[in-house]
KOLDRENZA-115328 format. One record per residue (C-alpha): y, x, z; residue number from 1. Coordinates in steps of 0.05 Angstrom, whole numbers, always signed. Layout:
BEGIN
<y: Y x: X z: Z n: NUM>
...
! end
This chain:
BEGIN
<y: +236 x: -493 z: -463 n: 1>
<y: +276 x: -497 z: -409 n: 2>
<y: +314 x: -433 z: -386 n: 3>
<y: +284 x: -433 z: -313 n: 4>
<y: +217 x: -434 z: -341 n: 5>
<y: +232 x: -374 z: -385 n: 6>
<y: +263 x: -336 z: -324 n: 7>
<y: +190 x: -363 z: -286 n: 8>
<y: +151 x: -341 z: -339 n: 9>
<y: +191 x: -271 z: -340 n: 10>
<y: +173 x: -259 z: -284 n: 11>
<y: +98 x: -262 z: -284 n: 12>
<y: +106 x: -193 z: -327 n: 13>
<y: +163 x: -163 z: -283 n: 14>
<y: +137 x: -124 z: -223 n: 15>
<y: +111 x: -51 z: -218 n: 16>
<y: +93 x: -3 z: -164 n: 17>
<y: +82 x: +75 z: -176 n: 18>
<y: +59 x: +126 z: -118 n: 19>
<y: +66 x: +191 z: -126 n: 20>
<y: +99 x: +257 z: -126 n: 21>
<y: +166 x: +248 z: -149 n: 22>
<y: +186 x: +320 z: -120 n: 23>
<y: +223 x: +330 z: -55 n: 24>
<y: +300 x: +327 z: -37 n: 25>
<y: +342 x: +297 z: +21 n: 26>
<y: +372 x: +235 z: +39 n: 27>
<y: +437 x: +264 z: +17 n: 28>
<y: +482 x: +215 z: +50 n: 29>
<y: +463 x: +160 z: -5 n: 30>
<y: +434 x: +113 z: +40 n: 31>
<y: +463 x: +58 z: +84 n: 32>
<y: +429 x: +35 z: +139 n: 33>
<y: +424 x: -47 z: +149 n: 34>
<y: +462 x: -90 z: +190 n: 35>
<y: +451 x: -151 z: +143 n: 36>
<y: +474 x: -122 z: +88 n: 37>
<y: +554 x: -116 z: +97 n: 38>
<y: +553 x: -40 z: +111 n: 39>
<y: +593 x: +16 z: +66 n: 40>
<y: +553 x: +71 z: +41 n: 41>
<y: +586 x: +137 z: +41 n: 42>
<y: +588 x: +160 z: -30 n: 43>
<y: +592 x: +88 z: -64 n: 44>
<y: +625 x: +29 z: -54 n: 45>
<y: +569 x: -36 z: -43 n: 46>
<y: +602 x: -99 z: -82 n: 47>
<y: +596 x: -168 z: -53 n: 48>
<y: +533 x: -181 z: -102 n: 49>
<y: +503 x: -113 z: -73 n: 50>
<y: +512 x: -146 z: -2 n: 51>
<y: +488 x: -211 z: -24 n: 52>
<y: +420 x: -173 z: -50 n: 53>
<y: +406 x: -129 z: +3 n: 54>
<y: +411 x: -184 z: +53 n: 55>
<y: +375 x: -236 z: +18 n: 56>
<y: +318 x: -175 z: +10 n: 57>
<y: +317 x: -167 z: +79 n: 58>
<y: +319 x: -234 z: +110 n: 59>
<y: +255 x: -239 z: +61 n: 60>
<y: +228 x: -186 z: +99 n: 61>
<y: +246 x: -208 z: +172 n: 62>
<y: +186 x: -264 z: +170 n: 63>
<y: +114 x: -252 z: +145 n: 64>
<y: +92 x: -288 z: +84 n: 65>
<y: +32 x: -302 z: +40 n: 66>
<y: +47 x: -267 z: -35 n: 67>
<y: -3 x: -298 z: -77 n: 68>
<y: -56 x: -306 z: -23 n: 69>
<y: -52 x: -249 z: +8 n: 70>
<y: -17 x: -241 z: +80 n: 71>
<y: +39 x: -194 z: +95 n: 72>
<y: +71 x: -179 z: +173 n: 73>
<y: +143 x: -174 z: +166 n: 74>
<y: +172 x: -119 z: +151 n: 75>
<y: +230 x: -69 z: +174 n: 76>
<y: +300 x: -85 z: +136 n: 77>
<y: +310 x: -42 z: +73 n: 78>
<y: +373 x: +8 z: +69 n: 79>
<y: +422 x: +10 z: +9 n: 80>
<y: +406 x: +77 z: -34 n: 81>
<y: +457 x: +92 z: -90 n: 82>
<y: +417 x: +123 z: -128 n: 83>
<y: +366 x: +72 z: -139 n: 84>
<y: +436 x: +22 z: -140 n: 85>
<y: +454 x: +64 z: -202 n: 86>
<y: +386 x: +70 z: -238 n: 87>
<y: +374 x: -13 z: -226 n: 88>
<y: +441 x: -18 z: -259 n: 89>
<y: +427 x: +22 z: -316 n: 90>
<y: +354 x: -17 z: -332 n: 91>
<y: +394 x: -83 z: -323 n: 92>
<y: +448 x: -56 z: -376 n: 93>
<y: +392 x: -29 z: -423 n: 94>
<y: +364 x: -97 z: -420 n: 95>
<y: +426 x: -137 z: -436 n: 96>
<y: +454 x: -86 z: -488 n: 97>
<y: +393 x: -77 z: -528 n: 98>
<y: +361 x: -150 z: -515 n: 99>
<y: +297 x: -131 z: -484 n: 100>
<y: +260 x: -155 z: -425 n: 101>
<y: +212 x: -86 z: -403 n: 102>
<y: +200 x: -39 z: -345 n: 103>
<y: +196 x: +17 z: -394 n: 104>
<y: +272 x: +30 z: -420 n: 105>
<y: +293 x: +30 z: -489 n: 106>
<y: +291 x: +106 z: -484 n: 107>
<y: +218 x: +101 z: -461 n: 108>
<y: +233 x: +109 z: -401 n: 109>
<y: +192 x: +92 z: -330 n: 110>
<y: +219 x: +60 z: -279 n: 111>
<y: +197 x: +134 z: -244 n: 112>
<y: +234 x: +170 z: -295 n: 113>
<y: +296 x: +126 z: -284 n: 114>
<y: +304 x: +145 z: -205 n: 115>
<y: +289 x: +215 z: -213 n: 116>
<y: +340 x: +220 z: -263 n: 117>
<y: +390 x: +192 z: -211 n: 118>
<y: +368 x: +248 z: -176 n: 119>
<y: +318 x: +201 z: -122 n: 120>
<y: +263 x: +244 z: -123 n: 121>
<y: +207 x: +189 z: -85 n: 122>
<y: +141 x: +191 z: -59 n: 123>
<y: +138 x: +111 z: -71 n: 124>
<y: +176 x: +75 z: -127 n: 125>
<y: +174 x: +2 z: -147 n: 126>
<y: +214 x: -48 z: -189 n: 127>
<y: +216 x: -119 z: -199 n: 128>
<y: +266 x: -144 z: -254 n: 129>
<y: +281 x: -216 z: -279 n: 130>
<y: +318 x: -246 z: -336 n: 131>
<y: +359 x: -317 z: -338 n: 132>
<y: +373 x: -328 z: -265 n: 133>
<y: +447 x: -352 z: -245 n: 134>
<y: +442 x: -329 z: -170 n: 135>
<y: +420 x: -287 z: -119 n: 136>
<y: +380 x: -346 z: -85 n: 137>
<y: +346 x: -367 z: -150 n: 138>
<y: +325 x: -300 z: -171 n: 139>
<y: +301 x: -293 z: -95 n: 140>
<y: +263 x: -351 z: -103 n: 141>
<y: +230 x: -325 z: -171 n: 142>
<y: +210 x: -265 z: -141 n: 143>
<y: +184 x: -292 z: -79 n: 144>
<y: +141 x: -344 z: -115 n: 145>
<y: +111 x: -290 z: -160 n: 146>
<y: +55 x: -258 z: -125 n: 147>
<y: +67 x: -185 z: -153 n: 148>
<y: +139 x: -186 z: -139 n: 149>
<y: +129 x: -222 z: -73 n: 150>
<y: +92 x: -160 z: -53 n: 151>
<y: +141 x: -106 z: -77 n: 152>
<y: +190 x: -145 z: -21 n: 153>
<y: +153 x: -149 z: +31 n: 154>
<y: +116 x: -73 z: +24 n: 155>
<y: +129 x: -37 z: +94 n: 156>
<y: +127 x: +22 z: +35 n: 157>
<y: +182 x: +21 z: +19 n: 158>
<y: +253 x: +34 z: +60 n: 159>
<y: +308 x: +34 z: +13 n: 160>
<y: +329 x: -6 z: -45 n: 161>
<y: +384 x: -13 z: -102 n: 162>
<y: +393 x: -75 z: -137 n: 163>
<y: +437 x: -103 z: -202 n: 164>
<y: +453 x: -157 z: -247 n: 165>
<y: +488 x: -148 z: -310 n: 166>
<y: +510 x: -209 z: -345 n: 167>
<y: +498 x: -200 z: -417 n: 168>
<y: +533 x: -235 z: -479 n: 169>
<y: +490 x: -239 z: -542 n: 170>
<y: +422 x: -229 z: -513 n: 171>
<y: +363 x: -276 z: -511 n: 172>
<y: +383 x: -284 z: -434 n: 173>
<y: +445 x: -296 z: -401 n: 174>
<y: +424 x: -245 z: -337 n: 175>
<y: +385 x: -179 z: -325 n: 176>
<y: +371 x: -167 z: -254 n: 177>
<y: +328 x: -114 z: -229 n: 178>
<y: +317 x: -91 z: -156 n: 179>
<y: +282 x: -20 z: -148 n: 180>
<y: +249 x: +5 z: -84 n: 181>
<y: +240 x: +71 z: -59 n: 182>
<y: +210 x: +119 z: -7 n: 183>
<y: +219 x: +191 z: +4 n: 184>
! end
Protein backbone atom coordinates (compact mmCIF):
# COMPACT_ATOMS: atom_id res chain seq x y z
CA UNK A 1 0.00 0.00 0.00
CA UNK A 2 1.05 3.06 -0.84
CA UNK A 3 2.44 5.43 1.92
CA UNK A 4 -0.13 8.32 1.22
CA UNK A 5 -2.88 5.96 1.68
CA UNK A 6 -1.51 4.81 5.04
CA UNK A 7 -1.04 8.51 6.19
CA UNK A 8 -5.09 8.85 4.66
CA UNK A 9 -6.09 5.99 6.36
CA UNK A 10 -4.22 7.33 9.69
CA UNK A 11 -5.99 9.78 9.74
CA UNK A 12 -9.55 8.55 9.83
CA UNK A 13 -8.53 7.42 13.61
CA UNK A 14 -6.53 10.71 14.45
CA UNK A 15 -8.77 13.47 15.81
CA UNK A 16 -10.13 14.11 19.42
CA UNK A 17 -11.85 16.84 21.23
CA UNK A 18 -12.24 16.92 25.18
CA UNK A 19 -14.29 19.80 27.18
CA UNK A 20 -13.87 20.20 30.40
CA UNK A 21 -12.36 21.43 33.55
CA UNK A 22 -8.81 21.34 33.16
CA UNK A 23 -8.39 23.76 36.30
CA UNK A 24 -7.70 27.46 35.99
CA UNK A 25 -4.31 29.46 35.47
CA UNK A 26 -3.22 32.48 33.28
CA UNK A 27 -2.06 33.11 29.99
CA UNK A 28 1.37 33.43 31.46
CA UNK A 29 2.98 35.17 28.57
CA UNK A 30 3.02 31.73 26.54
CA UNK A 31 0.95 32.84 23.86
CA UNK A 32 1.63 34.76 20.63
CA UNK A 33 -0.82 36.52 19.01
CA UNK A 34 -1.18 36.02 14.92
CA UNK A 35 0.03 38.05 12.30
CA UNK A 36 0.27 35.06 9.84
CA UNK A 37 2.25 33.17 11.73
CA UNK A 38 5.87 34.91 11.72
CA UNK A 39 5.56 36.38 15.30
CA UNK A 40 8.15 35.52 18.40
CA UNK A 41 6.62 34.32 21.45
CA UNK A 42 8.13 35.56 24.55
CA UNK A 43 9.34 32.53 26.41
CA UNK A 44 10.09 30.27 23.24
CA UNK A 45 11.56 30.60 20.18
CA UNK A 46 8.76 29.52 17.04
CA UNK A 47 10.99 27.59 14.26
CA UNK A 48 10.31 28.09 10.63
CA UNK A 49 8.12 24.70 10.67
CA UNK A 50 6.19 26.29 13.77
CA UNK A 51 5.50 29.35 11.42
CA UNK A 52 4.76 27.27 8.54
CA UNK A 53 1.90 25.41 10.83
CA UNK A 54 0.37 28.13 12.50
CA UNK A 55 -0.13 29.89 9.25
CA UNK A 56 -1.27 27.14 7.18
CA UNK A 57 -3.86 26.56 10.40
CA UNK A 58 -5.05 29.80 10.08
CA UNK A 59 -5.41 30.58 6.50
CA UNK A 60 -7.62 27.26 6.95
CA UNK A 61 -9.56 29.12 9.20
CA UNK A 62 -9.88 32.57 7.33
CA UNK A 63 -12.64 30.92 4.75
CA UNK A 64 -15.65 28.74 5.84
CA UNK A 65 -15.71 25.22 4.76
CA UNK A 66 -17.83 22.09 4.71
CA UNK A 67 -15.92 19.22 7.14
CA UNK A 68 -17.59 16.16 6.21
CA UNK A 69 -21.00 17.74 5.41
CA UNK A 70 -21.33 19.85 7.87
CA UNK A 71 -20.82 23.80 7.40
CA UNK A 72 -18.43 25.87 9.38
CA UNK A 73 -18.20 30.16 9.20
CA UNK A 74 -14.65 31.03 9.33
CA UNK A 75 -13.07 31.36 12.09
CA UNK A 76 -10.76 33.88 14.13
CA UNK A 77 -6.79 33.09 13.53
CA UNK A 78 -5.34 30.75 16.26
CA UNK A 79 -2.33 32.13 18.60
CA UNK A 80 0.93 30.11 19.19
CA UNK A 81 0.84 28.62 22.93
CA UNK A 82 4.15 26.96 24.09
CA UNK A 83 2.81 24.90 26.12
CA UNK A 84 0.63 23.04 23.88
CA UNK A 85 3.99 23.59 21.26
CA UNK A 86 5.80 21.44 23.91
CA UNK A 87 3.16 18.79 24.76
CA UNK A 88 2.46 18.27 20.61
CA UNK A 89 6.13 17.75 20.52
CA UNK A 90 6.35 15.29 23.11
CA UNK A 91 3.21 12.99 21.58
CA UNK A 92 4.98 13.36 18.12
CA UNK A 93 8.40 12.04 19.86
CA UNK A 94 6.46 9.26 21.83
CA UNK A 95 5.11 8.21 18.54
CA UNK A 96 8.34 8.03 16.58
CA UNK A 97 10.45 6.63 19.51
CA UNK A 98 8.20 3.90 20.58
CA UNK A 99 6.54 3.23 16.94
CA UNK A 100 3.01 3.85 17.72
CA UNK A 101 0.32 5.77 16.06
CA UNK A 102 -2.37 6.76 19.34
CA UNK A 103 -3.90 9.72 21.05
CA UNK A 104 -3.34 7.99 24.29
CA UNK A 105 0.68 8.14 25.02
CA UNK A 106 2.76 5.28 25.63
CA UNK A 107 2.56 6.27 29.30
CA UNK A 108 -1.28 6.14 29.04
CA UNK A 109 -1.52 9.25 28.76
CA UNK A 110 -4.57 11.68 27.30
CA UNK A 111 -4.11 14.14 25.14
CA UNK A 112 -5.77 16.23 28.47
CA UNK A 113 -3.20 14.80 30.63
CA UNK A 114 -0.43 15.81 28.20
CA UNK A 115 -1.31 19.79 28.30
CA UNK A 116 -1.94 19.97 31.84
CA UNK A 117 1.29 18.52 32.47
CA UNK A 118 2.81 21.38 30.42
CA UNK A 119 1.18 23.25 32.84
CA UNK A 120 -2.04 24.48 30.13
CA UNK A 121 -4.66 24.01 32.41
CA UNK A 122 -7.86 24.29 29.50
CA UNK A 123 -11.43 24.51 29.51
CA UNK A 124 -11.31 23.02 25.71
CA UNK A 125 -8.58 20.64 24.42
CA UNK A 126 -8.29 18.90 21.09
CA UNK A 127 -5.68 17.08 18.97
CA UNK A 128 -5.39 15.87 15.60
CA UNK A 129 -2.14 13.85 14.79
CA UNK A 130 -0.97 12.17 11.48
CA UNK A 131 1.71 9.79 10.54
CA UNK A 132 3.74 9.59 6.94
CA UNK A 133 3.21 13.07 5.65
CA UNK A 134 6.43 14.92 4.06
CA UNK A 135 4.99 18.54 4.38
CA UNK A 136 3.11 21.02 6.00
CA UNK A 137 0.70 21.30 2.88
CA UNK A 138 0.15 17.54 2.62
CA UNK A 139 -0.57 16.96 6.14
CA UNK A 140 -2.92 20.19 5.78
CA UNK A 141 -4.57 18.58 3.14
CA UNK A 142 -5.06 15.21 5.18
CA UNK A 143 -6.53 16.91 7.86
CA UNK A 144 -8.71 19.06 6.02
CA UNK A 145 -10.13 16.19 3.95
CA UNK A 146 -10.86 14.20 7.13
CA UNK A 147 -14.12 15.28 8.50
CA UNK A 148 -13.14 14.97 12.31
CA UNK A 149 -9.95 16.73 11.92
CA UNK A 150 -11.48 19.24 9.51
CA UNK A 151 -13.61 20.25 12.44
CA UNK A 152 -10.92 20.47 15.19
CA UNK A 153 -9.45 23.44 12.57
CA UNK A 154 -12.05 25.23 11.92
CA UNK A 155 -13.74 25.10 15.82
CA UNK A 156 -14.25 28.95 16.78
CA UNK A 157 -13.48 26.83 20.33
CA UNK A 158 -10.61 26.92 20.28
CA UNK A 159 -7.90 30.06 20.28
CA UNK A 160 -4.54 28.78 20.62
CA UNK A 161 -2.59 25.98 19.21
CA UNK A 162 0.94 24.15 19.30
CA UNK A 163 1.96 21.99 16.59
CA UNK A 164 5.09 19.37 15.79
CA UNK A 165 6.61 16.98 13.58
CA UNK A 166 9.26 14.71 14.57
CA UNK A 167 10.91 12.82 11.88
CA UNK A 168 11.47 9.37 13.10
CA UNK A 169 14.17 6.69 11.92
CA UNK A 170 13.15 3.05 12.49
CA UNK A 171 9.45 3.43 12.89
CA UNK A 172 6.65 2.10 10.75
CA UNK A 173 6.39 5.87 9.48
CA UNK A 174 8.79 8.28 8.40
CA UNK A 175 6.75 11.42 10.26
CA UNK A 176 4.67 12.09 13.47
CA UNK A 177 2.84 15.25 13.37
CA UNK A 178 0.39 16.31 15.83
CA UNK A 179 -1.32 19.75 16.24
CA UNK A 180 -3.15 20.33 19.72
CA UNK A 181 -5.75 23.06 20.37
CA UNK A 182 -6.63 24.78 23.35
CA UNK A 183 -8.92 27.23 25.22
CA UNK A 184 -8.69 28.64 28.62
Amino acid sequence: MHLNNIARILLLTGAVTLVGCGGSGGSGGDNVADDGGTTTPTDCQMTDLDKQLLKAHNEARAQARSCGGEDYDKAPALTWNCKLAAAASAHSKDMADNNFFNHTGSNGLSVGARVKSQGYFYQRVGENIAAGYGSVSQVMKGWLDSPGHCANIMSKGYTEMGAAKVDASGADYPTYWTTVFGHR
